[in-house]
Phi, psi and omega in degrees: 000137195269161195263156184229159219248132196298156187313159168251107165280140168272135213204024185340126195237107211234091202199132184253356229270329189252022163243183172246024152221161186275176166121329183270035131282020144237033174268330159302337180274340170273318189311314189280338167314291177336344207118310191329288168318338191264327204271011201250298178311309186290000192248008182085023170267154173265138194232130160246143158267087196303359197065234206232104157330160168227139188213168221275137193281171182294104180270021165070020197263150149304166172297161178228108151068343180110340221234123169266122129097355178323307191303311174300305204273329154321312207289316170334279184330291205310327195274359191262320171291325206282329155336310157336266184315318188310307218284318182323330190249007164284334231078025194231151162286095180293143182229120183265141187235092162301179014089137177288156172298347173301321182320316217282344176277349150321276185288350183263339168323318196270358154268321170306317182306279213295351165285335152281359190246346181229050183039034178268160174280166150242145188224158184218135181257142220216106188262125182200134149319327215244158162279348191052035144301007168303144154256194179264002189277322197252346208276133181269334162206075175038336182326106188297319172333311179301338178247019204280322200280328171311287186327277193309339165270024167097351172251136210133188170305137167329295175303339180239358180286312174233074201285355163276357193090344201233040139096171165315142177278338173220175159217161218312339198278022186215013184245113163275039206308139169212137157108032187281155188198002140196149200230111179289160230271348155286306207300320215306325202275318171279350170280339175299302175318316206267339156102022196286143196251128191210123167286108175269189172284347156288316165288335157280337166322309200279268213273003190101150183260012162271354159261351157306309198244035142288304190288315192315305167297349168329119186087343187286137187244205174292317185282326159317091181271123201269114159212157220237120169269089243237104163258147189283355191288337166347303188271165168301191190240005156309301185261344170225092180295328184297041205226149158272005135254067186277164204212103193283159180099042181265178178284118131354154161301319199276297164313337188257331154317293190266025138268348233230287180316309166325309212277292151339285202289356168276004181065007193244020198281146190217006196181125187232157167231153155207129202198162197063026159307141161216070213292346151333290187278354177266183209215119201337063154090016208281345155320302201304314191270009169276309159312350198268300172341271199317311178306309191307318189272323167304317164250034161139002170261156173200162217268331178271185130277138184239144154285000000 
């Protein structure tokens, strides 16, 4: 029996301000090219498309203080958590369609709140090249895109560690990184110090990525809201050009189906980001629909019926 998945809100988020190249503020409208709504509807979820958030344009600036672009990027987050918290507390699934990765403190702020307000745990799986552990003391070029998992455990600027008012939003021990495969030469040091747990590409190389996410799922129950930050620089840049940080040495197609699929059979899935789509940089959308692909298996195809 295929299992069935709470309503979906779509959440277009349509902003570059916190990477370092422009363009993926059109990666929600190639999604919605892609496909992403018919191909959600077509698997029996019900899809609402809430459209496109509107927030302050990319003013192109140097870092300030370390940080490019803070100010833009506060307001982006706030309006994306409060968005966020609405569809959550409706009962609907929020799906962020970025949009740069700076976005994910925005939304997972909004997934924490509402995981304290109804006793769930959170566990966040975080598909990336990059750990996004910067700071501005170590940040090489300010790109905030570079810092959300810092931020949201709490190191960082005021404005963005606590952007609900109530302090970090997580902490590193509710973090999963998987496909990581480049880290500057300072973050290297604070993911250690800070204990972050992340299967890179050598270790998945050495045990397989079904045993990546065997270990990454570990604990998740009944009780877990799972939600997955999904940057497409994740896969190689082989099979997904569309991206501004690309990184050779990604996760495969066949490994990447079967994360998606894994993720899937636990059934705890409550909140997806998919972001640094960049269609500016794609070989005609052809990322977009590969992300789209990849959502269809998180939520439930697979080439059998499975138990």
């Amino acid at each position: 029996m295929p299992r069935s998945y709470p309503p979906v809100s779509l959440i277009g988020v349509p902003t570059d301000v916190g990477a370092g190249h422009r363009g993926a503020s059109l990666g929600p409208d190639a999604l919605r090219i892609a496909g992403i709504g018919e191909a959600l509807a077509a698997r029996g979820v019900e899809v609402l498309d809430t459209g496109n958030l509107s927030g302050p344009p990319n003013p192109w600036q140097p870092p300030v203080a370390g940080y490019r672009h803070l100010e833009q990027v506060v307001q982006w987050n706030r309006s994306l958590m409060q968005a966020s918290l609405a569809e959550l507390r409706r009962g609907r699934m929020p799906v962020m369609l970025g949009g740069d990765h700076c976005l994910a403190m925005g939304s997972i702020s909004a997934v924490a709140r509402h995981c304290r307000e109804t006793g769930k745990q959170l566990r966040v799986l975080w598909l990336d090249a990059h750990a996004d552990f910067n700071t501005s003391e170590v940040t090489p070029s300010g790109n905030v895109h570079g810092m959300p998992v810092a931020c949201l455990c709490g190191i960082g600027p005021r404005e963005l560690v606590s952007l609900d008012g109530e302090g970090p939003a997580i902490t590193p021990a509710q973090v999963r990184q998987i496909g990581i495969r480049s880290v500057d030469p300072e973050e290297k040091r604070l993911v250690k110090q800070h204990g972050l747990d992340i299967y890179d590409m050598r270790y998945i190389d050495e045990v397989g990525m079904k045993a990546v996410m065997q270990q990454a799922l570990d604990g998740v129950d009944e009780g877990t809201h799972l939600h997955v930050s999904f940057d497409v620089d994740f896969l190689d840049p082989g099979i997904a050009p569309g991206v501004g940080t690309t990184v050779p040495g990604g996760v495969n197609y066949r490994e990447a189906q079967l994360v998606m699929e894994m993720i899937a059979d636990t059934g705890r899935l409550g909140s997806l980001d998919i972001v640094e789509l960049n269609p500016v940089l794609d070989t005609r959308n052809a990322t977009a629909e590969l992300a789209v692909d990849l959502v269809e298996s998180l939520f439930g195809k697979s080439t059998l019926m499975r138990d």
